[in-house]
Structures are given as structure tokens and as C-alpha cells.
MIZA-439170 format. One record per residue (C-alpha): residue number from 0; residue in one letter; x, y, z. Coordinates in pm, whole numbers, plus 32768, in hexadecimal, padded with zeros to 4 digits. Example, Ala and Ser with C-alpha at 12.3 -4.5 7.8 and 13.67 -1.06 7.14 Angstrom:
REM MIZA-439170
{pt 0 'a' {84CE 7E3E 830C}}
{pt 1 's' {8557 7F96 82CA}}
END
This chain:
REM MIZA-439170
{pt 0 'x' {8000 8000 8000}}
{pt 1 'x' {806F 8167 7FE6}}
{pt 2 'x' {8066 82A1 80E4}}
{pt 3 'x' {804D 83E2 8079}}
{pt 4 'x' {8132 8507 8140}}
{pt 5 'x' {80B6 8664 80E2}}
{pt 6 'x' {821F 86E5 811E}}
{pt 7 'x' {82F7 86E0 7FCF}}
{pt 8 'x' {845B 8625 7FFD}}
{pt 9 'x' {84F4 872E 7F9D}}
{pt 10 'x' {849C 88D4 7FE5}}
{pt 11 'x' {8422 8926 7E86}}
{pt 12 'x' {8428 8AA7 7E33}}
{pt 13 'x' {83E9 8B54 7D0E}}
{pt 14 'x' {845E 8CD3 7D0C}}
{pt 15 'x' {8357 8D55 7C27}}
{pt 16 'x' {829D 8CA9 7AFF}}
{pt 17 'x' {8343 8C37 79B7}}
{pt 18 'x' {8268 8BA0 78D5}}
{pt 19 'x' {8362 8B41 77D4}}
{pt 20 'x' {841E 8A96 78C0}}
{pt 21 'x' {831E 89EB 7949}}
{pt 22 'x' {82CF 8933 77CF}}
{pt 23 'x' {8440 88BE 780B}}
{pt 24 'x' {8415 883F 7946}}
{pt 25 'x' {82FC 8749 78DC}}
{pt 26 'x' {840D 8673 781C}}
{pt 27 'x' {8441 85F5 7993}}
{pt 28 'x' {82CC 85F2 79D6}}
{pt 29 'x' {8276 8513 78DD}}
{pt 30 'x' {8370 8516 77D2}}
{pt 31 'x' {8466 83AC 7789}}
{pt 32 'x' {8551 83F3 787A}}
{pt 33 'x' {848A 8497 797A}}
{pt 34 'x' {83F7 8414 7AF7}}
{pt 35 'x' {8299 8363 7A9F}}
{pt 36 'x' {8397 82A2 7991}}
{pt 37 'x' {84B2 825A 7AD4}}
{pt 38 'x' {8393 81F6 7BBD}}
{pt 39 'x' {829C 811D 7AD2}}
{pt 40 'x' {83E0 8088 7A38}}
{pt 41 'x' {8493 800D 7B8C}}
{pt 42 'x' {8314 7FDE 7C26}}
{pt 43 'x' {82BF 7ED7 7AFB}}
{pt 44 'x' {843C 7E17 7B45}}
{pt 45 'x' {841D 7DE5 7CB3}}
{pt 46 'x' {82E4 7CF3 7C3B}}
{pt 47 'x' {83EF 7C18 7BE1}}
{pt 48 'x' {84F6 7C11 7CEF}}
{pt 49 'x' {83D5 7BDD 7DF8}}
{pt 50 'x' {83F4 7A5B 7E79}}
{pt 51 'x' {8559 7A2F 7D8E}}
{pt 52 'x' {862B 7B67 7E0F}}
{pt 53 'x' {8559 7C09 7F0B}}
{pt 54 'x' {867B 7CE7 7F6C}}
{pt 55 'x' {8688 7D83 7E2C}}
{pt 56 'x' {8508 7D97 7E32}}
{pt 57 'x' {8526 7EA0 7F6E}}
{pt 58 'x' {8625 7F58 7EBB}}
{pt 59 'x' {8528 7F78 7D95}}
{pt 60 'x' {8409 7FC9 7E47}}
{pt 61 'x' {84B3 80D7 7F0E}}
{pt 62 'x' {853B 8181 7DE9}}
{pt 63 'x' {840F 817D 7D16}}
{pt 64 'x' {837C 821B 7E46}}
{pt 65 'x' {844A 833B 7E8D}}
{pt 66 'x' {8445 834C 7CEF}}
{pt 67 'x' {82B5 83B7 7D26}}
{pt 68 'x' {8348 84B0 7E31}}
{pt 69 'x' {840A 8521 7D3C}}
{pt 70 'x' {82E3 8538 7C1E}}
{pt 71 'x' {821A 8605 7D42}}
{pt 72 'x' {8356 86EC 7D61}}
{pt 73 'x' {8358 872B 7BFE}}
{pt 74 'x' {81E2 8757 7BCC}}
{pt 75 'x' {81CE 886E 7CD0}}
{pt 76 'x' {82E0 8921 7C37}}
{pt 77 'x' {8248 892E 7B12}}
{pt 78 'x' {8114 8995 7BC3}}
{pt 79 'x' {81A4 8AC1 7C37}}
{pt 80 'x' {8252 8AE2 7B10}}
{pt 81 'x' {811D 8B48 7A90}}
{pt 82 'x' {808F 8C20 7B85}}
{pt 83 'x' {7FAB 8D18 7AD6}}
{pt 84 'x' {7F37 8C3B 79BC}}
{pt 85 'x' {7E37 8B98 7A67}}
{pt 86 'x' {7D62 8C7E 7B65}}
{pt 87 'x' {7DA3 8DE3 7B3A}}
{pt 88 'x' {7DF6 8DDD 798E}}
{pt 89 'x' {7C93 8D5C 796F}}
{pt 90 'x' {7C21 8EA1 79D9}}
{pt 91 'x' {7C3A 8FC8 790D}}
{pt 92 'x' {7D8C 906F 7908}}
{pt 93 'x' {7D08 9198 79EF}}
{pt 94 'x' {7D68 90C1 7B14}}
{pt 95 'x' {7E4D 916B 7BDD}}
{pt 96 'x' {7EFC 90A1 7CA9}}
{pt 97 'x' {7F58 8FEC 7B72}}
{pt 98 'x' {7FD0 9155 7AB7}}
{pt 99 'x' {80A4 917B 7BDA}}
{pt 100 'x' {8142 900F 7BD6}}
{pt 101 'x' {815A 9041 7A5A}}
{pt 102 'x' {81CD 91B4 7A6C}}
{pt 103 'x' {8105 922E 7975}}
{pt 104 'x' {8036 91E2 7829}}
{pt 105 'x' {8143 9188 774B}}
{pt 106 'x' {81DD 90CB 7844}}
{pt 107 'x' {80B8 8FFE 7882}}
{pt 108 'x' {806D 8FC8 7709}}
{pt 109 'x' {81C0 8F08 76E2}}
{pt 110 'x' {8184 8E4F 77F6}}
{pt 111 'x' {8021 8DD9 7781}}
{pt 112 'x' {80F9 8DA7 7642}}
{pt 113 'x' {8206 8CE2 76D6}}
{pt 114 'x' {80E7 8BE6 776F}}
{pt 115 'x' {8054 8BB3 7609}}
{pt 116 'x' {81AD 8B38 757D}}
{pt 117 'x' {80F4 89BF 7630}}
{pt 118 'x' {7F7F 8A39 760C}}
{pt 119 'x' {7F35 88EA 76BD}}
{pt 120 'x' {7F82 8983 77F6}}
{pt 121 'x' {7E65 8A9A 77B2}}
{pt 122 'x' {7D64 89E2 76EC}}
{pt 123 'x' {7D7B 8886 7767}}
{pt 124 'x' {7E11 8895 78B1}}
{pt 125 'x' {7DCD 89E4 793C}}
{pt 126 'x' {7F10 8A28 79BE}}
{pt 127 'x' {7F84 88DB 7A4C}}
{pt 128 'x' {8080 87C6 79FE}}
{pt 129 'x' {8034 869F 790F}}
{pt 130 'x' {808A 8567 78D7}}
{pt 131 'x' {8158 85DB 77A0}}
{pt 132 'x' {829F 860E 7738}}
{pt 133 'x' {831B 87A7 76E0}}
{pt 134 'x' {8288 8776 7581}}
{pt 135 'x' {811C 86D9 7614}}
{pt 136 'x' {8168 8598 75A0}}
{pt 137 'x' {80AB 84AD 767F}}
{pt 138 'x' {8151 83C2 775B}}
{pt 139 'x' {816F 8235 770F}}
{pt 140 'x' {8199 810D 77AB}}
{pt 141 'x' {82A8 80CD 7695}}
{pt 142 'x' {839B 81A5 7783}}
{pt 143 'x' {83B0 8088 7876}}
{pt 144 'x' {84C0 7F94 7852}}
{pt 145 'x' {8481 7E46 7933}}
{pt 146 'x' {84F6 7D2E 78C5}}
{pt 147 'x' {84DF 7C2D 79D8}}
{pt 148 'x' {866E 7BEC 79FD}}
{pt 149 'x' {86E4 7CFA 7AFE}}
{pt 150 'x' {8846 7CCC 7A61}}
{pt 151 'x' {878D 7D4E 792A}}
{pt 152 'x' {86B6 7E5D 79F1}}
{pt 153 'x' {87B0 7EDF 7AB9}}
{pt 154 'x' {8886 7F2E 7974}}
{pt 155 'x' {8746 7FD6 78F7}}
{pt 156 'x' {8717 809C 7A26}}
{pt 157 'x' {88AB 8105 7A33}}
{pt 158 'x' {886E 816E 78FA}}
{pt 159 'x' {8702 823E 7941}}
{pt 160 'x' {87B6 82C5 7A62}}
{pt 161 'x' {88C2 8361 7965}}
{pt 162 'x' {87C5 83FD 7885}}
{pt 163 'x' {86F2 8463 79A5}}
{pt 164 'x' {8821 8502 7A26}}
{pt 165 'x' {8892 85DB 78E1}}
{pt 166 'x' {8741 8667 78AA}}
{pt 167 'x' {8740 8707 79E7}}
{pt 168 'x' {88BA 8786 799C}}
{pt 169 'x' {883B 881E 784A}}
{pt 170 'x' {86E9 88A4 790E}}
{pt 171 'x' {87C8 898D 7A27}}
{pt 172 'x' {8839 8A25 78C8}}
{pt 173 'x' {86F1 8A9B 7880}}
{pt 174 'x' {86A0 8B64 79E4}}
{pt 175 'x' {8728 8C75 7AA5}}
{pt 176 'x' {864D 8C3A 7BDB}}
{pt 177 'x' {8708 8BE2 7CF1}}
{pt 178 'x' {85E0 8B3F 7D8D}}
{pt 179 'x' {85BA 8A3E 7C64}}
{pt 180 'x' {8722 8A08 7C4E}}
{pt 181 'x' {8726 8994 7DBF}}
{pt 182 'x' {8629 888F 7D34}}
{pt 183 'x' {86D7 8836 7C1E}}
{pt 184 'x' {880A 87F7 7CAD}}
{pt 185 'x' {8755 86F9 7DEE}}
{pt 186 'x' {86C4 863A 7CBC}}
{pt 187 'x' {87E5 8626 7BD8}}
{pt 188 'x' {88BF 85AD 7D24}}
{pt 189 'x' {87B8 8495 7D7B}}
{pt 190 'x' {87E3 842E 7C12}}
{pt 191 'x' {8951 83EB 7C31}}
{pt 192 'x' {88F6 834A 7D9B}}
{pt 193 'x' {87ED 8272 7CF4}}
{pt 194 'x' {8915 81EB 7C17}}
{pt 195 'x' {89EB 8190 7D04}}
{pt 196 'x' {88F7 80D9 7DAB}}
{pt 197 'x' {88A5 801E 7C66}}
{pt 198 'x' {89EB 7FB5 7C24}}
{pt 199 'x' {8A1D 7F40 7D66}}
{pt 200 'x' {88F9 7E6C 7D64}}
{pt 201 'x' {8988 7DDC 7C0A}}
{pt 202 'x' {8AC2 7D96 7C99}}
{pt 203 'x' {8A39 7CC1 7DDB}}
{pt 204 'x' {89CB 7BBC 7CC0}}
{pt 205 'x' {8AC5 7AE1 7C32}}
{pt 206 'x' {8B0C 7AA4 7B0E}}
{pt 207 'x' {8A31 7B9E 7A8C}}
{pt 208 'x' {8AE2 7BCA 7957}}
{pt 209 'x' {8A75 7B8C 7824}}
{pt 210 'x' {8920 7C11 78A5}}
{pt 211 'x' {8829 7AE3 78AF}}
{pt 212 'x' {88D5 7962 789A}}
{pt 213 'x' {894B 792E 7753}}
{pt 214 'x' {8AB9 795A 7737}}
{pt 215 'x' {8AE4 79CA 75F2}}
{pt 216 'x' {8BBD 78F4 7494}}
{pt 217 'x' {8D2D 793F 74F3}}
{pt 218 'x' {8D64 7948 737B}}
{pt 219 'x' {8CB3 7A92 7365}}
{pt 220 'x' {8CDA 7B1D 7493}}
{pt 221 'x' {8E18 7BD2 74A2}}
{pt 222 'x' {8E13 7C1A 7327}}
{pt 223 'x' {8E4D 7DBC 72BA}}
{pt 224 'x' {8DD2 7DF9 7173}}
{pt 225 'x' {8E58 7F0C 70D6}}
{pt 226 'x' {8D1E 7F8C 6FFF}}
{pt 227 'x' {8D65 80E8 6F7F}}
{pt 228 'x' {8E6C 8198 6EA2}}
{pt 229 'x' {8F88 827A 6EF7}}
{pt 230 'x' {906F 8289 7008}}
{pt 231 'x' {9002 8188 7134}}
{pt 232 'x' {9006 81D9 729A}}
{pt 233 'x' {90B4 80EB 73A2}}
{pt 234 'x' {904A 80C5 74E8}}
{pt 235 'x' {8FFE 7F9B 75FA}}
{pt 236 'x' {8EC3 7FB0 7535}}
{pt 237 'x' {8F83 7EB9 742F}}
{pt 238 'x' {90DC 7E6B 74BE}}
{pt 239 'x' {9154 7DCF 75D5}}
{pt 240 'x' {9061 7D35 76B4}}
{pt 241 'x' {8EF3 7D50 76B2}}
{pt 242 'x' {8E6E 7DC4 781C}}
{pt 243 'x' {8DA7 7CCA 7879}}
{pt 244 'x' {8DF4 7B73 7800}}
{pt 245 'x' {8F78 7BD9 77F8}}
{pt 246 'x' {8F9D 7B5D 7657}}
{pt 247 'x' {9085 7BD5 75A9}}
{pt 248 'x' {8FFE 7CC8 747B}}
{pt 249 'x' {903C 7C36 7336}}
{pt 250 'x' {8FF2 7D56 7236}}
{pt 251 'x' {8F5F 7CFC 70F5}}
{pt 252 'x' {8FEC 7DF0 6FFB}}
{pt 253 'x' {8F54 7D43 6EBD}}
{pt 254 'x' {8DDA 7CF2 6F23}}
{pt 255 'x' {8D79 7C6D 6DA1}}
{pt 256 'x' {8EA8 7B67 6DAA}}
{pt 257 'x' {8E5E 7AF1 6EDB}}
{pt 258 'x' {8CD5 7AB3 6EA5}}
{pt 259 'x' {8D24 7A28 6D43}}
{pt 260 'x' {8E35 793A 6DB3}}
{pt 261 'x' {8D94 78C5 6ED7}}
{pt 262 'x' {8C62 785C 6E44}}
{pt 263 'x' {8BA3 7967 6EEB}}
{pt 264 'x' {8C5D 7992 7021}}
{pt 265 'x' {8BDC 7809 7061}}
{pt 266 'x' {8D4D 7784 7063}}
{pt 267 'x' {8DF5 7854 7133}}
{pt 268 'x' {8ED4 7803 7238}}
{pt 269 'x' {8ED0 78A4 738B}}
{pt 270 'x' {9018 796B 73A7}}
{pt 271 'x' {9082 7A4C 74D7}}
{pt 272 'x' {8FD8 7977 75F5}}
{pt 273 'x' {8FFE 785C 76E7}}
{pt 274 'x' {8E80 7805 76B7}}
{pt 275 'x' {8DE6 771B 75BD}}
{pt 276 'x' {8CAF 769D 7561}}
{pt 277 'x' {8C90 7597 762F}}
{pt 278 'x' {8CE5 7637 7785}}
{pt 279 'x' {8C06 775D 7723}}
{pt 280 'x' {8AEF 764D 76C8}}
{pt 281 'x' {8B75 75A3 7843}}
{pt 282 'x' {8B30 7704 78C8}}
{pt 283 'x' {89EA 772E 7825}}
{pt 284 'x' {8976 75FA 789C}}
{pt 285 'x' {89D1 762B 7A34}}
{pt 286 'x' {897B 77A8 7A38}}
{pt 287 'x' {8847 7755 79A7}}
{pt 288 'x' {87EC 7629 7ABE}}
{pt 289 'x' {8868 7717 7B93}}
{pt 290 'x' {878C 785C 7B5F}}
{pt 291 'x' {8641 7735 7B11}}
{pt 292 'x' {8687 76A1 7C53}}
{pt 293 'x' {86A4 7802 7D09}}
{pt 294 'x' {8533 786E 7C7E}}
{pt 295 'x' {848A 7713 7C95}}
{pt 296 'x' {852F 7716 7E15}}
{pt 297 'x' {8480 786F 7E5F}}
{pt 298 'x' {8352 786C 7D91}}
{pt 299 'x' {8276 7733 7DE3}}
{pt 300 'x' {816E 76C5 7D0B}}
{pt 301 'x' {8039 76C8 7DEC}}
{pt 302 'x' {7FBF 774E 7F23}}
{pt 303 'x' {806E 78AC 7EF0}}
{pt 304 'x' {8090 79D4 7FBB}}
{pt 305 'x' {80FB 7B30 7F46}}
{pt 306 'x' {8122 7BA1 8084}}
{pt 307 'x' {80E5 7B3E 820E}}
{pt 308 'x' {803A 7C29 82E3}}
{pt 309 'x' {80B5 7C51 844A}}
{pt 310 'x' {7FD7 7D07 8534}}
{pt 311 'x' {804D 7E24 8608}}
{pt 312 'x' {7F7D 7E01 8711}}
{pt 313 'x' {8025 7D9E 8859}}
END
């Protein structure tokens, strides 16, 4: 279940209202990389880790949760944002409080002017967030990655994180309220927090690399194909070892004479490794009893429980 606290995590102020900047700010309200995205996406994976890795389940919940704080922090800032578009505009302009905030006709006409560059937020919405992205493109369930592997998710989420992370950088650009900044700057920190936590998560499973069980052909997998014209770039991208499995990079300089006399890449030879087919087909084989047993172990067939309720009554 969920509790609502009427106090925002974190202080949000506004300074006075910026329409234009509030259309901006509803790329994290509902754009791809914004909070309902973070909090639906890591809400819809903990379904998975439940029974199987109900560690990484709390860790899941928690952050999807303090991802709807963070939604709620960016939906009253855009709220205030927006002060005077909803409320006193609807009046006629003779208001004077409002000639006062806006100091003057003119004045008031660009700001009217700068709330019509999203007209949404005047004819649909009447001055209040939506569940849109800065352009008014609706948000979708497509945003959410879950993909019922946390060593697949929590890549995914390392990698929302990121993105979550640099919008905010480019959005302190784009205001010279110090109010906003203050929450720009808590959100943009928990992203990088977020990440951390991630990764860590990631690294408490082992092996978690490749993501999922399959090992992956060691014919192909420490193959560079050099695939463009002019002068190539070296780097431990394609020499040296690769960062993960530790192969040695064997760089394919002519890609058409290796296809053609290989009969399609089907007779090549692994090169640069200690693994072969059969001990990655070995691997396959006890990872994948492994992770089976794991779930079958925690997930029983019949009579199930999501959760057990313990009274707190003494």
C-alpha cells in the first residue's frame, strides 16, 4: 500500500513564474527520461525479484517510491511555474494585482504569450502539469524497460539514471532562478545516487555478465570489425583485452575476406581466448540449473502468498 506525506522531499521554490521554462520542465514530468518513467519502470521490475531476490525487490520498491516523490517535486514546480495562467489570466487584464506582478501591459502580454508557446497548458490543462513531455507528446508505457532479469534491468536503470541525470544538467542551463536551481541540482544529485545504488545491486550478483545466462560463441565474441573508411582509431575498444571476459581483441581489417572465406563467418575459429564451445555450452548448462533452481526454490507452484501480514497489536 502507499502513504501519502503532504510535505515535499525536498523545499521546492520558484522565484517568480516562467512559463517557458515550465514547458521544459515537463520533459521530467512525463517526458522518456523523466520520474513517472524512473518510478513505473523500477515499480514494474521489483514484480520480478519478489520471492527470487527479495533484497533487490526492497531496493526497487524504495526507489520507485521516492521516484513519485520526485514526480510530485517536479509537478509543483511547474505549478508555480505557472502562477498567473490559471486563476487571475482568466480574468480580464484590468486585474491589478496581476499588472503589478506583471509590471505593466506589455509585460503581461508576453507573458500570456510565453504560456501559448504549449497552449495545452491554457486550453487543455488550465495552467497545470501533464502527463506529457515539453512538446505535449503523451506519455507511454513504451518508456518502461523491465525485462524480468535484474542483471538486464539494472543495466537499463544505470543507464535511465544517466539520461535522467543529463537532462537535468542541460535544464539548470535554461533558468536563472535560484530557487529552481536549488531543485535542480537535489534531483540531478539523487540521479547520480540512484546509479550507484544500481550498480551496486548489479555487482552483489555473480556472474552477472553477459546479462541473462547465455554465455555468448567465443568465435565472435572478441572480434573488432573495422567497418568504415579512412584512418581507424585504436583503443581497448579493439586491442588488447576486452573488459569483461579478458579476450584478447583480434581486429578484422578485411570484413568481405573474412565472411567470404569462412563460409559466412560459420568456420571460424575462436582466436584470442581460453574459452571454447564446449566449456561455454558446460557454463550454459550449470548457470542455467543454477538460476532454474533459484526461482523454482523461491517461487512454489501452489498455495502462494505475496505477502504475510503481521499484526501490530500487542
Amino acid at each position: 500500500m502507499f502513504y501519502h506525506v503532504k510535505d515535499l522531499q525536498f523545499n521546492a521554490r520558484v522565484s517568480k513564474p516562467d512559463p517557458r521554462f515550465a514547458r521544459l520542465l515537463l520533459e521530467q514530468f512525463g517526458g522518456g527520461n523523466g520520474e513517472l518513467k524512473a518510478a513505473m519502470q523500477y515499480f514494474v521490475q521489483a514484480f520480478a525479484c519478489k520471492n527470487t531476490y527479495p533484497d533487490k525487490y526492497d531496493l526497487l520498491m524504495d526507489i520507485a517510491s521516492e521516484e513519485l516523490s520526485h514526480l510530485e517535486i517536479v509537478g509543483a514546480t511547474i505549478q508555480m511555474l505557472l502562477t498567473g495562467i490559471n486563476g487571475e489570466l482568466k480574468d480580464v487584464a484590468d486585474n491589478a494585482e496581476i499588472n503589478g506582478m506583471m509590471k505593466g501591459k506589455a509585460a503581461k502580454e508576453d507573458f500570456i504569450h510565453d504560456a501559448t508557446i504549449n497552449p495545452q497548458f491554457g486550453v487543455l490543462s488550465g495552467g497545470s502539469p501533464m502527463v506529457t513531455d515539453s512538446n505535449g507528446i503523451p506519455w507511454s508505457g513504451a518508456y518502461v524497460n523491465a525485462n524480468g532479469d535484474p542483471t538486464v534491468d539494472f543495466r537499463s536503470n544505470i543507464a535511465a539514471e544517466s539520461r535522467a541525470k543529463i537532462v537535468y544538467e542541460y535544464l539548470l542551463k535554461f533558468t536563472d532562478d535560484p530557487y529552481v536551481k536549488e531543485t535542480l541540482i537535489f534531483l540531478m544529485t539523487r540521479e547520480v545516487t540512484h546509479f550507484q545504488q544500481f550498480e551496486a545491486a548489479l555487482n552483489t550478483i555473480e556472474p552477472n555478465f553477459p546479462p541473462g545466462i547465455l554465455q555468448s560463441d567465443p568465435r565472435y565474441s572478441n572480434l573488432y570489425y573495422n567497418m568504415s573508411k579512412g584512418e581507424d582509431a585504436k583503443g581497448p575498444w579493439n586491442e588488447g583485452e576486452s573488459t569483461q571476459l579478458k579476450e584478447t581483441w583480434q581486429y578484422i581489417d578485411n570484413v568481405n575476406e573474412q565472411v567470404r572465406s569462412t563460409n559466412g563467418l560459420l568456420d571460424v575459429k575462436a582466436e584470442g581466448t581460453d574459452r571454447t564451445e564446449k566449456s561455454v555450452h558446460e557454463t550454459d548448462k550449470k548457470l542455467s540449473k543454477m538460476r532454474s533452481e533459484q526461482i523454482k526454490k523461491a517461487n512454489p507452484e501452489k498455495d502462494q502468498k505475496w505477502c504475510e501480514y503481521k499484526s501490530t497489536k500487542k
